[in-house]
ZAMARGU-4260 file (C-alpha; in steps of 0.2 Angstrom, whole numbers, plus 5000, padded with zeros to 4 digits):
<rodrens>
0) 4840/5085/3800 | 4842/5069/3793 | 4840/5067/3772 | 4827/5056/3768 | 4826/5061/3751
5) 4823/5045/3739 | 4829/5042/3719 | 4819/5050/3707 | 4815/5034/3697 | 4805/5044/3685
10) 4820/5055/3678 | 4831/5039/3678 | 4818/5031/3667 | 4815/5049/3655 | 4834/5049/3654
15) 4836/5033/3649 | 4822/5035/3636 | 4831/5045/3628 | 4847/5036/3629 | 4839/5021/3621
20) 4833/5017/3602 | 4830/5000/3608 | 4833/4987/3621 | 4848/4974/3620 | 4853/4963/3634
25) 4867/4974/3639 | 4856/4990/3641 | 4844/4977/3652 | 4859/4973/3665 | 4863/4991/3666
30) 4842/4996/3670 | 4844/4982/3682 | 4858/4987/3691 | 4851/5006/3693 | 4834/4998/3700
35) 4845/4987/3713 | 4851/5004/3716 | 4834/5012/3721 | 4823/5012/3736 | 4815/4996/3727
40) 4830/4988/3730 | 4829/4990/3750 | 4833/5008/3760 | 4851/5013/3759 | 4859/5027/3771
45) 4865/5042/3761 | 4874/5056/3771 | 4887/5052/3787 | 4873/5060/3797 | 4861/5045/3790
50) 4872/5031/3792 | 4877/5035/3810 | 4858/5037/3814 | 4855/5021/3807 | 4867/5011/3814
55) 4863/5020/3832 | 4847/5013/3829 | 4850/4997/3822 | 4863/4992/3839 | 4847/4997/3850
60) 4836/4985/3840 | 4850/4971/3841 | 4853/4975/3861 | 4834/4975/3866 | 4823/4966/3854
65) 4834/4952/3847 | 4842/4942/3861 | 4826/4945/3868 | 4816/4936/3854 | 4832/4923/3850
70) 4830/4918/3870 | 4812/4915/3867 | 4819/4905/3852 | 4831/4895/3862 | 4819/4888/3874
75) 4807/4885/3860 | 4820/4873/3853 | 4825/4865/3869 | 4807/4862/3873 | 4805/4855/3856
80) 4819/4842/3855 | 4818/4838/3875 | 4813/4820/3872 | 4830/4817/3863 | 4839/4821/3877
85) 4827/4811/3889 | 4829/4796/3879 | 4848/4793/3881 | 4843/4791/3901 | 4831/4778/3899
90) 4817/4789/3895 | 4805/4773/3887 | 4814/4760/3899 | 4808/4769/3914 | 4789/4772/3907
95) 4786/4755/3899 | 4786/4762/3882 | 4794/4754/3867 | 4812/4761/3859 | 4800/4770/3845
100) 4788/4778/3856 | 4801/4795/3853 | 4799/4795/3836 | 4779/4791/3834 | 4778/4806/3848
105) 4791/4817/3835 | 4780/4812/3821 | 4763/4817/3830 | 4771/4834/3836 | 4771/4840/3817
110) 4751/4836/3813 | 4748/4850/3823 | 4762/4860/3820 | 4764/4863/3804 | 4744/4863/3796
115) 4740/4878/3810 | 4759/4887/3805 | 4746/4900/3795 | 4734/4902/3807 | 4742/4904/3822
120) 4751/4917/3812 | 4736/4927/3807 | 4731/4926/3824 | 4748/4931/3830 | 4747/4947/3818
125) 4728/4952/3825 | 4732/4953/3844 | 4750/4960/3843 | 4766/4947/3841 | 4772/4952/3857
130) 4758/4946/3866 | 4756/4933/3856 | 4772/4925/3858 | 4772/4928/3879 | 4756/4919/3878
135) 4762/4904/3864 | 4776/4902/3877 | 4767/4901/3892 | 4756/4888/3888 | 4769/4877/3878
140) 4783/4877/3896 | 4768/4871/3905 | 4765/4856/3892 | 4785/4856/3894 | 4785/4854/3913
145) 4770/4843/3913 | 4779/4830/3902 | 4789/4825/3918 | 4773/4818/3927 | 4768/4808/3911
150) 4765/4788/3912 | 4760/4782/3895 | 4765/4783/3875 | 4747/4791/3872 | 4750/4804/3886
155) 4766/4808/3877 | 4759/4810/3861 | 4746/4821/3867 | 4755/4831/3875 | 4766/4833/3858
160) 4752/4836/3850 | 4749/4851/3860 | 4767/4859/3863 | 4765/4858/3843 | 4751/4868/3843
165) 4757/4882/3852 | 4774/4883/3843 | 4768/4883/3828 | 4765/4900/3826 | 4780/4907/3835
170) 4797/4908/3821 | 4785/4913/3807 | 4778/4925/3819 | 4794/4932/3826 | 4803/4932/3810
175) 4789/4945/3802 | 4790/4953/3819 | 4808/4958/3818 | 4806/4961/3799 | 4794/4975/3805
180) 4811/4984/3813 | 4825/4980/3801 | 4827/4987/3782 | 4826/4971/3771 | 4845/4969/3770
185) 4849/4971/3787 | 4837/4956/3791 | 4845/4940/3788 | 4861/4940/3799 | 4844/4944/3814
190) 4835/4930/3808 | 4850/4920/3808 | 4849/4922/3828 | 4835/4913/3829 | 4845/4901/3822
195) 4860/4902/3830 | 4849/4900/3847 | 4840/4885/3839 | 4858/4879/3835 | 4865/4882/3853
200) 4848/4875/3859 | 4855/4859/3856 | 4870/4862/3863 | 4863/4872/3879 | 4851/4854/3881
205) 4864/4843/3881 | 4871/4854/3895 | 4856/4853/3906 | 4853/4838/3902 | 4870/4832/3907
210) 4868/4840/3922 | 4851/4837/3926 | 4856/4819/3926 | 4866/4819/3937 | 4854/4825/3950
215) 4854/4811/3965 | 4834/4815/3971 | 4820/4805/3971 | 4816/4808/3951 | 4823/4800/3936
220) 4835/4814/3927 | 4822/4814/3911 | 4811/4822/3925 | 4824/4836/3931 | 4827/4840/3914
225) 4808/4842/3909 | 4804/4852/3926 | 4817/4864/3923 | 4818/4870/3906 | 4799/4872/3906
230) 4800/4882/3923 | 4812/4893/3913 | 4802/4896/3897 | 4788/4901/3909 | 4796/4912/3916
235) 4803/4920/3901 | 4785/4920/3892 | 4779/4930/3908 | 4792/4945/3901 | 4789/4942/3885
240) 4773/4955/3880 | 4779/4967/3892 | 4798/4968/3885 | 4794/4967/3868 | 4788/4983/3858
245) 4774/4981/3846 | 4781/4994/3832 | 4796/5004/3830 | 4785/5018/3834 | 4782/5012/3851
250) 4797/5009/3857 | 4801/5009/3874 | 4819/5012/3874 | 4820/5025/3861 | 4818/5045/3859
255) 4803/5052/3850 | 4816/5058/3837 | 4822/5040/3835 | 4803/5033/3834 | 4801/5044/3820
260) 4819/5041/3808 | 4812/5023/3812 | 4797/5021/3804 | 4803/5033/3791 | 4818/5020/3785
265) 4806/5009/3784 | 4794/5017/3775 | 4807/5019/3761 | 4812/5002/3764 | 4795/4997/3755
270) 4782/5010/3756 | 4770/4994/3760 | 4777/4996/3775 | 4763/5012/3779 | 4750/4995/3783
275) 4743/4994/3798 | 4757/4984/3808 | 4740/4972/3815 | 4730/4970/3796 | 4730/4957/3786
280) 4719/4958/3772 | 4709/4947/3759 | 4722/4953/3747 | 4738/4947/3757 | 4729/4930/3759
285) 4725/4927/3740 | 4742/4936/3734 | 4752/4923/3745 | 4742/4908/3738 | 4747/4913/3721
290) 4765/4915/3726 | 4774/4905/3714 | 4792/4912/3724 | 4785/4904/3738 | 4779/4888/3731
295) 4794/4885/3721 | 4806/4885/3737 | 4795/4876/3748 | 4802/4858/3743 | 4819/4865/3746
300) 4814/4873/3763 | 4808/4856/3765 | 4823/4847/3761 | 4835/4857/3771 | 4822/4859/3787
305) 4826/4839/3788 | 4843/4842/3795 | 4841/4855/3807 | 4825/4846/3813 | 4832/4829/3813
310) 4849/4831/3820 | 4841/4843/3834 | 4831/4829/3841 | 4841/4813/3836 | 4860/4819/3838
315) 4861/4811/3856 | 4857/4796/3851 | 4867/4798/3834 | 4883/4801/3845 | 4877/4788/3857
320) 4877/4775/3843 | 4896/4780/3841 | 4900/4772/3858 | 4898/4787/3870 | 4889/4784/3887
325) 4870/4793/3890 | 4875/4807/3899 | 4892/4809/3887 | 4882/4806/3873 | 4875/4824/3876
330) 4889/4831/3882 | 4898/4826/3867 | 4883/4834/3857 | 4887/4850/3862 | 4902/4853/3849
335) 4894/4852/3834 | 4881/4863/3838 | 4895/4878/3843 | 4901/4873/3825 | 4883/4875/3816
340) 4880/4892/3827 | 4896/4901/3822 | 4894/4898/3803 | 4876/4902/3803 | 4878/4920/3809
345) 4894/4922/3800 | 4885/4918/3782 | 4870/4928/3786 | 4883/4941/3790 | 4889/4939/3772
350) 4874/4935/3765 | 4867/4955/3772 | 4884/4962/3769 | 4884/4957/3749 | 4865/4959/3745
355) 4867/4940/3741 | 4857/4924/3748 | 4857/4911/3735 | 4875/4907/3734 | 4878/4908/3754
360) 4863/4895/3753 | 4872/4882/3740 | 4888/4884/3750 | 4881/4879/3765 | 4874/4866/3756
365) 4891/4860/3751 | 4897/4858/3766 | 4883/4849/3772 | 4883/4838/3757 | 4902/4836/3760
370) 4899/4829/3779 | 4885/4819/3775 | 4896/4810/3761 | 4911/4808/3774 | 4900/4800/3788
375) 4895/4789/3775 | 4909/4784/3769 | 4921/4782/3783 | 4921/4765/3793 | 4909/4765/3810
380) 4927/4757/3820 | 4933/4775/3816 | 4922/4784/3828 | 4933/4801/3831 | 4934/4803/3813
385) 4914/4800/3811 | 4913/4812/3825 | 4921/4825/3816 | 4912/4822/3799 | 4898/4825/3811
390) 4905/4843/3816 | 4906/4846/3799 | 4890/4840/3795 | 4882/4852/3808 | 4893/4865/3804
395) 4883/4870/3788 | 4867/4861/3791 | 4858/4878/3800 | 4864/4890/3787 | 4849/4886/3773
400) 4835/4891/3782 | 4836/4907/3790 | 4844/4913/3773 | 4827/4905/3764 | 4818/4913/3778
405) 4826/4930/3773 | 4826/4928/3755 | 4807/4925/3753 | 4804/4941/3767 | 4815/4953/3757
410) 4804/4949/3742 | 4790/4952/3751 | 4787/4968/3751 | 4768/4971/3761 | 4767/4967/3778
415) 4753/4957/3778 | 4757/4943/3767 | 4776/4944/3772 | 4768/4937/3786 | 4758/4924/3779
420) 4774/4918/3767 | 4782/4915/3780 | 4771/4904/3790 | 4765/4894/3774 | 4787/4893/3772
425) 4784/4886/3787 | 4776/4871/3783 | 4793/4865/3775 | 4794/4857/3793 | 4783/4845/3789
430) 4801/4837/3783 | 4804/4833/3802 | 4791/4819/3801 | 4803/4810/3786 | 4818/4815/3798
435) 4810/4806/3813 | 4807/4791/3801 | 4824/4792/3796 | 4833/4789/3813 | 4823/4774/3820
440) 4831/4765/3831 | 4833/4749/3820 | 4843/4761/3809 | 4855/4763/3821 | 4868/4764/3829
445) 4874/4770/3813 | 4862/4778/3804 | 4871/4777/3788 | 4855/4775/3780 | 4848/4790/3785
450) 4865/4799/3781 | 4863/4791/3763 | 4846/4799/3760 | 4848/4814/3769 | 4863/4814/3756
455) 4854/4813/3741 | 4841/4826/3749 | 4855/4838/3753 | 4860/4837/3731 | 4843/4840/3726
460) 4842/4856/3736 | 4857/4863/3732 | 4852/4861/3711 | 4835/4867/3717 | 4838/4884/3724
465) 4850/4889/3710 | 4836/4888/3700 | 4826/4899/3709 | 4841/4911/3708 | 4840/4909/3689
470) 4824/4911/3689 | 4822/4926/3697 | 4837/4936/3688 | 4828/4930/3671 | 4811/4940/3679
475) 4822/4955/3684 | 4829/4955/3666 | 4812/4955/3659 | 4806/4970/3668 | 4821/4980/3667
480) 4818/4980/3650 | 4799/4984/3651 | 4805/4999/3661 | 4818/5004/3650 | 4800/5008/3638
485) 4792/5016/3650 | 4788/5035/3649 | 4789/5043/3666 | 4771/5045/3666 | 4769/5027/3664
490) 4783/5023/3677 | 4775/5034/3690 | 4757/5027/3686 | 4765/5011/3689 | 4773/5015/3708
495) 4758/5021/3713 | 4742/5014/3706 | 4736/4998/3715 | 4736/4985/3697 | 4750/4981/3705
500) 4755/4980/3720 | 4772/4973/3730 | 4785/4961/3722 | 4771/4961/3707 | 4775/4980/3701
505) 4787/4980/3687 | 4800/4992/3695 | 4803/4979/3709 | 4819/4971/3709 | 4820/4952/3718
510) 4835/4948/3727 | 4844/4933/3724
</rodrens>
């Protein structure tokens, strides 16, 4: 029988009572530590049998609902930064559109996508996320293959319009889905697959768009390409609710035994996790809009969204400006997205591993800043070496945002408004209108420009999140003295009454 027993918080806090005449800042980092310790902290295997149980269940999650949910992922970032490709094979020429008719459509895709981010989230949460995101993905690879039959800019656009409707819901969506499966530390290096797929999702369209030009038939290439990657997702989002479990207790592919230890774990994880998987309530909706956690990382989800939105969509015609040939140009794409997808799941990794997201955040950022500054700063004759500071560039330009994604879920602790944080976090893509702004053709073929914004963007961000982190360490300081004073009837009345509730009780420690 497994042992599920959990730390007696209320004997911790009685012995250190009496251990204590007062409360110095030593004695505060030493309350602070044994809190980060407790089930508060995040559920922690405790004997062999456990931790093999665990880690049984955690490879079936990672084997049959996470390259399911990062394919979906995938295809939602191919069929987002499609018209990229289709631009370097004379997407606008062929149509009679003008050169900026790409970027008013990229511009016009986010007035839908990220105002309904909340919505389509609730939504997503009342009908089941499974169903949900077959559905989402269904209707936005029909949009995708019917792009190829288009004939003006305002058919474009309105097609944008709708693609960005129907994926607005889907990472907020699936990133509180999988949070549902996984204890909060075990989360970010899964969320970072979704990002790792969004990374290679550049990488993968350059490939089919390479060979997808080079189709000899009676359709342009830009056609091939948006007839077969909306073919696929269709096809995918047809699997999708029947794949997919809606709860770990519901499980197809696991035993009754392992259906249970599942939602046990996660009960200790956060006991908000007893919600109803489907419910969100008034309260979740009023608690997220008084959030200061999520309002103060906003601008820097905003910040950092601008390079995986931008490059994403503009890269081919960024290495196109570098003197590579349309088809090449996205070929030679297809590097620096294998760059950005390795070290996003290798800090997320880390990030799990060491209970840590702030630093792994300002580290990616450094090395983002550190490309950025050499692209700018080499001479555009050099075109290898600007192509490797782009490598470099890429390399780290993923990293941030699945690890704000898993920062802001881990200190979230109900359901419910984990959800809605998430989607209003989401709305830190409203960055990708500035990004389409930023690479407009007359900035190119260059773009130094946009790398000397993006530069100083990239250093704002890096000083922002640190002082989140700071922040968040002073509150955890603050109430591990407040505990320390605490009788353990007081501490008890505090776990369970509902004055507080979530990240707001006092014997909640924020990770950072």
């Amino acid at each position: 029988m497994l042992h599920l027993e959990t730390i007696d918080e209320a004997v911790a806090a009685e012995q250190l009572a009496k251990e204590m005449q007062y409360v110095d800042e030593s004695k505060a980092r030493e309350i602070e530590q044994e809190l980060a310790q407790s089930k508060q902290q995040g559920y922690q295997p405790v004997t062999d049998e456990e931790w093999k149980a665990h880690h049984s269940l955690n490879l079936k999650f990672d084997l049959y609902v996470i390259p399911f949910c990062t394919l979906i992922y995938l295809f939602c970032g191919l069929d987002r930064a499609n018209i990229g490709n289709a631009a370097t094979d004379n997407f606008t020429q062929d149509l009679g559109m003008p050169a900026t008719a790409i970027n008013t459509a990229t511009s016009w895709f986010i007035i839908t996508y990220v105002p309904f981010m909340p919505i389509t989230t609730y939504f997503g949460r009342r009908v089941g996320q499974p169903l949900f995101l077959g559905v989402a993905g269904f209707c936005w690879g029909i949009l995708t293959l019917s792009q190829a039959f288009i004939k003006t800019e305002a058919q474009l656009i309105a097609i944008r319009l709708l693609v960005g409707f129907f994926e607005s819901g889907f990472f907020s969506t699936a990133a509180a889905y999988i949070s549902i499966f996984y204890p909060r530390f075990n989360l970010a290096f899964r969320i970072s697959m979704f990002f790792f797929a969004y990374a290679i999702s550049g990488g993968f369209g350059g490939l089919i768009a390479y060979g997808a030009f080079n189709i000899s038939g009676s359709l342009y290439g830009w056609q091939y390409l948006f007839l077969i990657e909306g073919s696929l997702t269709i096809l995918l989002a047809l699997i999708t609710p029947f794949w997919l479990p809606t709860s770990p207790g519901t499980a197809w592919f696991l035993t009754p035994a392992e259906r249970h230890y599942a939602e046990k774990r996660m009960v200790m994880d956060s006991s908000e996790n007893l919600a109803d998987a489907h419910r969100i309530s008034k309260r979740d909706i009023l608690e997220t809009l008084k959030d200061w956690k999520l309002w103060m990382m906003l601008p820097c989800a905003m910040i950092t969204t601008m390079g995986p939105t931008g490059f994403t969509t503009f890269l081919p015609l960024v290495v196109k400006g570098l003197g590579y040939s349309g088809a090449m140009a996205n070929l030679m794409s297809v590097p620096p997205y294998i760059a950005g997808a390795c070290l996003v799941l290798l800090f997320c990794w880390s990030s799990d591993r060491h209970h840590e997201r702030c630093i792994h955040i300002v580290i990616g950022l450094t090395i983002v800043i550190i490309g950025l500054a050499l692209t700018v700063a080499l001479p555009e004759e050099q075109v290898h070496a600007r192509y490797g500071a782009l490598i470099v560039l890429l390399a780290g330009t993923f990293i941030a945002t699945p690890l704000n994604a898993s920062w802001l879920a881990g200190n979230t602790p109900d359901p419910g408004k984990r959800a809605l944080v998430l989607a209003f976090n989401g709305w830190g893509n409203i960055a990708q209108v500035f990004s389409s702004e930023l690479f407009q053709s007359k900035y190119g073929p260059s773009y130094s420009f946009s790398m000397k914004v993006l530069l100083g963007l990239m250093i704002l961000a890096f000083f922002g999140y640190s002082f989140v982190a700071i922040t968040l360490r002073l509150v955890n300081r603050h109430r591990a003295k407040k505990v320390a004073q605490m009788t353990p009837q007081e501490l008890e009345e505090e776990n369970l009454s509902d004055t507080r509730v979530g990240d707001k009780k006092l014997t909640f420690v924020y990770g950072t």
